[in-house]
Structures are given as C-alpha cells and as structure tokens.
N, CA, C and O atoms as a printed pandas DataFrame, in Angstrom:
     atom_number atom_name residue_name chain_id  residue_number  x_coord  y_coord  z_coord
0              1         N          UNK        A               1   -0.108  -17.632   18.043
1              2        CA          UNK        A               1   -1.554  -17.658   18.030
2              3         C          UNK        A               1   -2.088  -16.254   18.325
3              4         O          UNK        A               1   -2.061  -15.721   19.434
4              5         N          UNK        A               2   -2.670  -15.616   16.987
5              6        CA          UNK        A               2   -3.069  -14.712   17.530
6              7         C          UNK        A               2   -4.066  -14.065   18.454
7              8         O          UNK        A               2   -4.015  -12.965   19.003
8              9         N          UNK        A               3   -5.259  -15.287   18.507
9             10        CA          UNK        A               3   -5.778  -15.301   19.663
10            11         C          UNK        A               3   -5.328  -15.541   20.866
11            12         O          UNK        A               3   -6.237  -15.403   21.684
12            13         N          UNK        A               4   -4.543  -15.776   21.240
13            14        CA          UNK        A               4   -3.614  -15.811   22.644
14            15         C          UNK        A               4   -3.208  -14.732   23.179
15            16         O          UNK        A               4   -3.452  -14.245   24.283
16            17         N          UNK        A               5   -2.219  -14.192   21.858
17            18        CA          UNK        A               5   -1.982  -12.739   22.135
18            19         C          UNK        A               5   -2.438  -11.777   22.285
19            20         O          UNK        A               5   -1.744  -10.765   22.381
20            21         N          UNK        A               6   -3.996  -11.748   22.372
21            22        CA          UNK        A               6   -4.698  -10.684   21.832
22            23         C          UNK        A               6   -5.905  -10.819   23.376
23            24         O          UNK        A               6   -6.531   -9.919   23.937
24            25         N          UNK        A               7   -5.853  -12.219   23.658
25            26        CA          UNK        A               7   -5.672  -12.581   25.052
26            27         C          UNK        A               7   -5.568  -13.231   26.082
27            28         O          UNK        A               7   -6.287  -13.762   26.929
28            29         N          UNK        A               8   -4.474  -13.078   25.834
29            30        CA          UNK        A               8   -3.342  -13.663   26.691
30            31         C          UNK        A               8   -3.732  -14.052   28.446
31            32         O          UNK        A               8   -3.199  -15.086   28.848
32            33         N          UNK        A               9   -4.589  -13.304   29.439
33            34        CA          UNK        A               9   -4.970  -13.712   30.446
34            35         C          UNK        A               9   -5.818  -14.464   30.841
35            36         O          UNK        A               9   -5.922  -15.092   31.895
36            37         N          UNK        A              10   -6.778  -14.354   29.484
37            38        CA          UNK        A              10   -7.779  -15.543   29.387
38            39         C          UNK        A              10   -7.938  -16.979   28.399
39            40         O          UNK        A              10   -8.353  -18.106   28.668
40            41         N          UNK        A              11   -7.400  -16.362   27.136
41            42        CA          UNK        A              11   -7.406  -18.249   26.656
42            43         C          UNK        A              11   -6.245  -18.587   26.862
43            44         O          UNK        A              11   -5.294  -17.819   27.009
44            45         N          UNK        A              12   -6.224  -19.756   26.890
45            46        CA          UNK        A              12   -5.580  -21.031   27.274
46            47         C          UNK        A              12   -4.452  -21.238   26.221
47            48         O          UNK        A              12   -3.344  -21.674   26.531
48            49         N          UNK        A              13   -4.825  -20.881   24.912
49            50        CA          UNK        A              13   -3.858  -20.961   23.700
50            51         C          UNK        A              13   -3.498  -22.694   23.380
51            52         O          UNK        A              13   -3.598  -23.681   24.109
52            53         N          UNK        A              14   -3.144  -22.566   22.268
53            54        CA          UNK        A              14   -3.154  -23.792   21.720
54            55         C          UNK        A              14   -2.578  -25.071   22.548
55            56         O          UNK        A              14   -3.167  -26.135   22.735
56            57         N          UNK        A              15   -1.036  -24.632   23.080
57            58        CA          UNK        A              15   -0.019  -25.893   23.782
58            59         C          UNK        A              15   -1.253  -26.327   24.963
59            60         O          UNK        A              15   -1.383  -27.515   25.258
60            61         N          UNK        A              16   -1.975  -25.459   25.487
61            62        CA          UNK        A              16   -2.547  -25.868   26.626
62            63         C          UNK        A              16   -3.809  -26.535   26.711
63            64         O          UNK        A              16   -4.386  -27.089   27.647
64            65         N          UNK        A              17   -4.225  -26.268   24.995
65            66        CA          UNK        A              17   -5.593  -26.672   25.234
66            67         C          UNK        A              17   -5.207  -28.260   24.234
67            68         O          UNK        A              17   -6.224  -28.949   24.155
68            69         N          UNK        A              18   -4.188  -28.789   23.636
69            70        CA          UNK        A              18   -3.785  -29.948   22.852
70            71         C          UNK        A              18   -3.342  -30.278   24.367
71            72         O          UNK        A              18   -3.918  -31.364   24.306
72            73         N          UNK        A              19   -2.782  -30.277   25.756
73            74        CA          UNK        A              19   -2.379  -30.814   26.668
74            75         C          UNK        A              19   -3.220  -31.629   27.589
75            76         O          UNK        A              19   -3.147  -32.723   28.150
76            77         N          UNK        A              20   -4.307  -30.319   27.480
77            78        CA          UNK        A              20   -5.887  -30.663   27.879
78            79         C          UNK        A              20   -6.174  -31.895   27.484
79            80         O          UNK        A              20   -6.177  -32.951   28.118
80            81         N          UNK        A              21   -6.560  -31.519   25.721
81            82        CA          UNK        A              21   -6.721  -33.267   25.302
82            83         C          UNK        A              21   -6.313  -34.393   25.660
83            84         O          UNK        A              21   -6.982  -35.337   26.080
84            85         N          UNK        A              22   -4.990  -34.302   25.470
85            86        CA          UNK        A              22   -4.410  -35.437   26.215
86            87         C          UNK        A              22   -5.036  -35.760   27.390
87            88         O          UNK        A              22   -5.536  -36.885   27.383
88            89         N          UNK        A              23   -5.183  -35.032   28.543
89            90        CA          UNK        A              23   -5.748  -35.937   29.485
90            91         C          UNK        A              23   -7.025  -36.463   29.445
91            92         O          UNK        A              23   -7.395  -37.572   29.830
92            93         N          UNK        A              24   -7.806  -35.377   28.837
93            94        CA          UNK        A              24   -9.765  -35.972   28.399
94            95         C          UNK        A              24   -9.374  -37.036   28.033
95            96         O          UNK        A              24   -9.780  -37.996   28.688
96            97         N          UNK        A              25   -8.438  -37.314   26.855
97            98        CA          UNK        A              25   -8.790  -38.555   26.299
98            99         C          UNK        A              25   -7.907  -39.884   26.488
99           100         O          UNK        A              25   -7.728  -40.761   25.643
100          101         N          UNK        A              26   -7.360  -39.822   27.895
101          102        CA          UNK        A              26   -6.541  -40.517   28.853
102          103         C          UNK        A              26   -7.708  -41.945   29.402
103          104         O          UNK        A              26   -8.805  -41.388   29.443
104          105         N          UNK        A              27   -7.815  -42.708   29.610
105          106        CA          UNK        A              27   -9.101  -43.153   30.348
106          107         C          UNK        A              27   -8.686  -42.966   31.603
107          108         O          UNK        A              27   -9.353  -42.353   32.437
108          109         N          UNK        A              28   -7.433  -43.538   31.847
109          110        CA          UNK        A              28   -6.507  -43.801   32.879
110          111         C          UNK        A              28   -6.977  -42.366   34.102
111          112         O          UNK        A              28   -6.984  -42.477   35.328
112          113         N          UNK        A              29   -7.233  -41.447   33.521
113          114        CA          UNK        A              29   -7.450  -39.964   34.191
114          115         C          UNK        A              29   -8.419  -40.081   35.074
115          116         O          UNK        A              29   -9.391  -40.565   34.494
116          117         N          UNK        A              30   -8.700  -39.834   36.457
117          118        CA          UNK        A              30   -9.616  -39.635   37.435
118          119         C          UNK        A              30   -9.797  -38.160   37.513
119          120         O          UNK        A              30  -10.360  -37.785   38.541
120          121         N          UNK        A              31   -9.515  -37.412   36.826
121          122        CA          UNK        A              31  -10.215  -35.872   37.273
122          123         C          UNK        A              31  -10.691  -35.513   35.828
123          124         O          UNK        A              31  -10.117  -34.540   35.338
124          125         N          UNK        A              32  -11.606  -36.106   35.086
125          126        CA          UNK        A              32  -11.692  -35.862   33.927
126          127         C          UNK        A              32  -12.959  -34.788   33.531
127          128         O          UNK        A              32  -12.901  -33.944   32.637
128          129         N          UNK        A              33  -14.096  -35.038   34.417
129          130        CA          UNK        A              33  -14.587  -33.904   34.867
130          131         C          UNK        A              33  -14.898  -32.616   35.454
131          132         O          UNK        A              33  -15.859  -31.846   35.436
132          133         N          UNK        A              34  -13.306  -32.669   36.183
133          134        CA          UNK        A              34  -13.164  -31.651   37.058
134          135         C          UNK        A              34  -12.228  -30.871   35.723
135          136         O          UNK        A              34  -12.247  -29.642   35.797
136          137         N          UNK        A              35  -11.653  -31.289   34.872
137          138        CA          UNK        A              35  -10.578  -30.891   33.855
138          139         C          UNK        A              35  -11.497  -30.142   32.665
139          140         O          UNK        A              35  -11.192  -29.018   32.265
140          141         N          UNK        A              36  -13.064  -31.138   31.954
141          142        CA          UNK        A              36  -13.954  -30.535   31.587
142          143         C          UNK        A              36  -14.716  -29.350   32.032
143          144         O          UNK        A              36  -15.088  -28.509   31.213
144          145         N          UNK        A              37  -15.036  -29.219   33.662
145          146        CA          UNK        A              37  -15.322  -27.714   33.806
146          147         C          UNK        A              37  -14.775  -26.382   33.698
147          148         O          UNK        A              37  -15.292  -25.275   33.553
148          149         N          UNK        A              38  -12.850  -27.049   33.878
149          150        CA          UNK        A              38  -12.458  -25.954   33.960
150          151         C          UNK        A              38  -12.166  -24.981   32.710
151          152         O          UNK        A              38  -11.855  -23.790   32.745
152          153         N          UNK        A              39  -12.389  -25.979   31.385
153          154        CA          UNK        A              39  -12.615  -25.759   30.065
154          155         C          UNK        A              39  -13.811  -25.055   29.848
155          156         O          UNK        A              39  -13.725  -23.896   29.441
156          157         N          UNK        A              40  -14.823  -25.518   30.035
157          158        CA          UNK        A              40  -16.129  -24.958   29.919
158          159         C          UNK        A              40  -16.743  -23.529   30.570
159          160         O          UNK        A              40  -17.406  -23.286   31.579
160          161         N          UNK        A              41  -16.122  -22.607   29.350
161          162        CA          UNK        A              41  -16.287  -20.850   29.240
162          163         C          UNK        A              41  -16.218  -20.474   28.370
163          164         O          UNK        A              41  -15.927  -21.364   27.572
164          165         N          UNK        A              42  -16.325  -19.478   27.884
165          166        CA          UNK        A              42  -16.481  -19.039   26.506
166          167         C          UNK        A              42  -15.210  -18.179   26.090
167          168         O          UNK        A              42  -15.113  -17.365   25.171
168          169         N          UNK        A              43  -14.370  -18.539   26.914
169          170        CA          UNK        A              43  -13.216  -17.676   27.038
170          171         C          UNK        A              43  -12.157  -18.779   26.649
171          172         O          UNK        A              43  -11.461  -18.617   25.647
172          173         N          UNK        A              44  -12.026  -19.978   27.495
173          174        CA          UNK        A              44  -10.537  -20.998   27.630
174          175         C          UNK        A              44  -10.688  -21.690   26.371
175          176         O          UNK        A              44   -9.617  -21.616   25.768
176          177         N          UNK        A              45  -11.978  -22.642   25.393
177          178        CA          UNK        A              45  -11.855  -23.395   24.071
178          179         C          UNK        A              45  -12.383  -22.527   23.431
179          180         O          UNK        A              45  -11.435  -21.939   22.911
180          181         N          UNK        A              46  -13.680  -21.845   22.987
181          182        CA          UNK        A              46  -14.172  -21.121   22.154
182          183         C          UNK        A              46  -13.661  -20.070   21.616
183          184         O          UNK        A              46  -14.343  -19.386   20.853
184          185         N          UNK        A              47  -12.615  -19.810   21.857
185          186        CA          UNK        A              47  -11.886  -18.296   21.772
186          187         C          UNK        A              47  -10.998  -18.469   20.528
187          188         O          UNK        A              47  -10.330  -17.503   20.160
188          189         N          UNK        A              48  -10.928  -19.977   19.655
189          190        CA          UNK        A              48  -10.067  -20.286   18.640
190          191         C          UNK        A              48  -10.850  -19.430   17.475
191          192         O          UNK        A              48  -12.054  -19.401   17.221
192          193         N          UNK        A              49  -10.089  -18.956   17.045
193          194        CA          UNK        A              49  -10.838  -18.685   15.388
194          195         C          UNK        A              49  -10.508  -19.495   14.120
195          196         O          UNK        A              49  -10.899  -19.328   12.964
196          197         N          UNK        A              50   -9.673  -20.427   14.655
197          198        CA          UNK        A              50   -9.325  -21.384   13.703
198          199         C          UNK        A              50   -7.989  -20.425   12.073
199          200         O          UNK        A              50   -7.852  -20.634   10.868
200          201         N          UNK        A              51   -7.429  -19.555   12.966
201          202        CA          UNK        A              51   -6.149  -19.084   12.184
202          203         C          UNK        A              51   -5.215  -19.615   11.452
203          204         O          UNK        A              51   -4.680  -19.156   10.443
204          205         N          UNK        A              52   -4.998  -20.818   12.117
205          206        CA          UNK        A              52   -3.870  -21.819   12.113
206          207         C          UNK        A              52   -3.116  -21.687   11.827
207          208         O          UNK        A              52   -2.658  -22.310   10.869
208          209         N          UNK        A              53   -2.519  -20.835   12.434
209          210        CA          UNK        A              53   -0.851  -20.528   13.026
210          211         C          UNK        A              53   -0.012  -21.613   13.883
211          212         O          UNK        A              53    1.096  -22.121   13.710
212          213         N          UNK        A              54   -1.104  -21.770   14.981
213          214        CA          UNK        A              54   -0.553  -22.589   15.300
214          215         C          UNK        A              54   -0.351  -24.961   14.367
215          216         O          UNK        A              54    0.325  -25.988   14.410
216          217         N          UNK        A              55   -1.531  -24.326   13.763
217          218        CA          UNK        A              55   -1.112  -25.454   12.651
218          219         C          UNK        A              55    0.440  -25.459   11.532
219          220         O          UNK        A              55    1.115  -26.409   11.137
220          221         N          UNK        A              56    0.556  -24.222   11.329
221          222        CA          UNK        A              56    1.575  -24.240   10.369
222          223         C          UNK        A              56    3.142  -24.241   11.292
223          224         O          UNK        A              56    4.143  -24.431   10.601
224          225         N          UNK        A              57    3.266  -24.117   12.198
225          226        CA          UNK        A              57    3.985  -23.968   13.201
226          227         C          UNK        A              57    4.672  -25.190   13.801
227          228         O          UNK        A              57    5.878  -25.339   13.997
228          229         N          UNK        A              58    3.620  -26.079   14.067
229          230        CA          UNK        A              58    3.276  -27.761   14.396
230          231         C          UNK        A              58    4.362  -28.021   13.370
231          232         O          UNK        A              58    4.672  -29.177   13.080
C-alpha cells in the first residue's frame, strides 16, 4: 500500500483498517464507539486513495 508507505506512522494501512471492520460490524462488540473515535482523523481512514494494491494482493 502505497499509502502506508509513504506513511507509515500515521495510517493505519489496509490489514488494520479491514480488522477495524470486523469489530464495527461485530454487534457482539462493547467498545464500538470508543473503536469509532479512534478512527475518526483525517490521517487513520481517509488517507486511502483507493490504489488497490492492496486489492490485487487480497
């Protein structure tokens, strides 16, 4: 992902943010809001440019 690499200390990159999902969309999950804030920056989801590297990769 070349957005990962490019930076790497701040987004989250793909494995982490498809891991993410998983729990949002868990019901079973009790920290599901606390998991949504820590997403919510313009840095950890928004940072995809939609390359899909990591699609072809998958």
């Amino acid at each position: 992902c070349p957005s990962y690499w490019w930076n790497s200390e701040e987004y989250l990159g793909p494995a982490v943010l498809m891991q993410s999902y998983r729990w949002l969309a868990d019901s079973r999950d009790e920290k599901t809001e606390e998991r949504k804030s820590a997403l919510d920056n313009s840095m950890s989801l928004y940072r995809c440019y939609t390359i899909l590297n990591c699609t072809r990769t998958c």
